[in-house]
N, C-alpha and C positions, 0 to 999 in steps of 0.2 A: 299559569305557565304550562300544567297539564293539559289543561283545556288547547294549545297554542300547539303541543304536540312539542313540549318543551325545544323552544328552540334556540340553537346554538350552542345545546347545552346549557342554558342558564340553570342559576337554581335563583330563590330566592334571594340572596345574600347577592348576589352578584346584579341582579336588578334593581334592587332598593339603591345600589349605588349606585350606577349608572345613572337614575335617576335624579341622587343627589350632585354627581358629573354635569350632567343636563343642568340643573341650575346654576351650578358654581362657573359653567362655562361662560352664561349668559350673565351671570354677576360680575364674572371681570371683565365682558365688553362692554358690562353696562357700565364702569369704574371708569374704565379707558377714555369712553364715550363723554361721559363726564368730564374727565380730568383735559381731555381735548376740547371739549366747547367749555369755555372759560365762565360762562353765565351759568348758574345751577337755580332752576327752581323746582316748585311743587310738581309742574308739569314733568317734570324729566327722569323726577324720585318717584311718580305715579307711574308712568310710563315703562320706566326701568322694573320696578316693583310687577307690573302685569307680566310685561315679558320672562322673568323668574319663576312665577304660578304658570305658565304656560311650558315652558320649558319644565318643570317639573311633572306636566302634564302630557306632554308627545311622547314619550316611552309607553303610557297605557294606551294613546293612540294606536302604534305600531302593535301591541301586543294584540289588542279588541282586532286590528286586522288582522293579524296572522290567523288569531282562531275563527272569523268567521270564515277565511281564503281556508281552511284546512275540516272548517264543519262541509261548506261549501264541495271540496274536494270529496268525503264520504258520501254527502249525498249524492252526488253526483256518479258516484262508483259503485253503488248499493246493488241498484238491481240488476246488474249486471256478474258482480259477483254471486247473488242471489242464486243467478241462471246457472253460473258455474258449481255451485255449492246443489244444486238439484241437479242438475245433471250426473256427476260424482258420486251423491246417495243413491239417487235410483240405478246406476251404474253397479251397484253394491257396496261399494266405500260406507262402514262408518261416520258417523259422522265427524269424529275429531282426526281420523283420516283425511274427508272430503275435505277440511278446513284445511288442514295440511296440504294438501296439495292444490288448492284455490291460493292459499300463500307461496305457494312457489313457483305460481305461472301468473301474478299478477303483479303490481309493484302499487306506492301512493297511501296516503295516509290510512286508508281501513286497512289494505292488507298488512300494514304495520300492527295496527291494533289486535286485528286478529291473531298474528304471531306475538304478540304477548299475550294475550287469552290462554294461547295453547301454550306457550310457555309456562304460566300460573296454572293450571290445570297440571300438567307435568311434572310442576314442582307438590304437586298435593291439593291442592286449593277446590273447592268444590264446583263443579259445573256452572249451578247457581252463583255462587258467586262470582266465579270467573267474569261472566253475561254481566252481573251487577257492577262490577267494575272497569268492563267497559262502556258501559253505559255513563258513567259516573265520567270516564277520563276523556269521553267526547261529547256529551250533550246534543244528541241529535235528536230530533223525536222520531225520524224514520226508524233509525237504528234502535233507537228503546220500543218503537212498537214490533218491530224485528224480536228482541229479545224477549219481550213477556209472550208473544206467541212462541215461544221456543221453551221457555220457562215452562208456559200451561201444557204445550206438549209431552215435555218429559212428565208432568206432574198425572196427567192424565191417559198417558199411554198413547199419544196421538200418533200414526205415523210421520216420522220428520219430513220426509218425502214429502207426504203431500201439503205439510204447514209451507215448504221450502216455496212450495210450485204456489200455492194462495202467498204468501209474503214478497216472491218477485214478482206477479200480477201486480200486488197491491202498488209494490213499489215503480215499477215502470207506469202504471195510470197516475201516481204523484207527479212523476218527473214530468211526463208529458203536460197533466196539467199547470205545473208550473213552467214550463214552457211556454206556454199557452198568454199564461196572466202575463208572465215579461213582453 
């Protein structure tokens, strides 16, 4: 559901049943179904029985799409923000500045992330980790190769600036190349 960009507000508890809804829906069509055609065999207890496991099964459907339409979404928003997020530093903006203000002139699933990074950050929580749980709460590998170059900068004094300007290269020759392949 984190992964999904928790949507509708679910939490778990509310999904697990839903899910248990999904079957019980298709168990009393399948009862109905029955109780309507007057002949009952193995075929129709088998048949009925599959449609139940499947219906138990299209909510992780819907889920596995929403998180790849929402990984999909960051990748695709990356290096563009990237460009903004370099532009902003070299401008003179700090960096948790620069993030602050690329979250407030952009909208879609990263600038979301990112305003909760800088939320956690805010609240106390360390740089490093902030990075590692965004990572953690979108599973991108653009985005995590984004952040350990970010990581190794702060670690090793790199300028951010110019990791920014090598990270949104890197990341517009991805996109293009994956353009490319489709």
């Amino acid at each position: 559901l984190t992964l999904a960009g928790n949507p509708r507000a679910l939490d778990v508890d509310k999904f697990l049943a839903f899910k248990a809804l999904c079957s019980l829906f298709v168990l009393a069509i399948a009862i109905v179904a029955s109780v309507i055609q007057t002949s009952f065999s193995f075929r129709t207890l088998l048949g009925g029985g599959l449609l139940i496991i499947v219906a138990f099964f299209v909510p992780d459907i819907w889920l596995q799409s929403k998180i790849k339409d929402r990984q999909k979404a960051i990748r695709l928003a990356l290096p563009d923000t990237l460009d903004l997020l370099t532009i902003s530093v070299e401008a003179g903006l700090g960096f948790d500045s620069a993030l602050s203000k690329v979250v407030g002139n952009t909208v879609g699933p990263l600038s979301e992330e990112f305003f909760r990074m800088l939320q956690e950050i805010q609240l106390g929580t360390p740089r490093s980790q902030a990075f590692r749980n965004l990572v953690e709460r979108t599973d991108v590998p653009e985005l995590n190769s984004f952040v350990i170059a970010m990581l190794q900068a702060d670690i090793f004094g790199i300028s951010v600036g110019k990791v920014l300007r090598v990270q949104a290269q890197e990341m517009r020759t991805k996109r293009r190349q994956r353009a490319e392949e489709i």
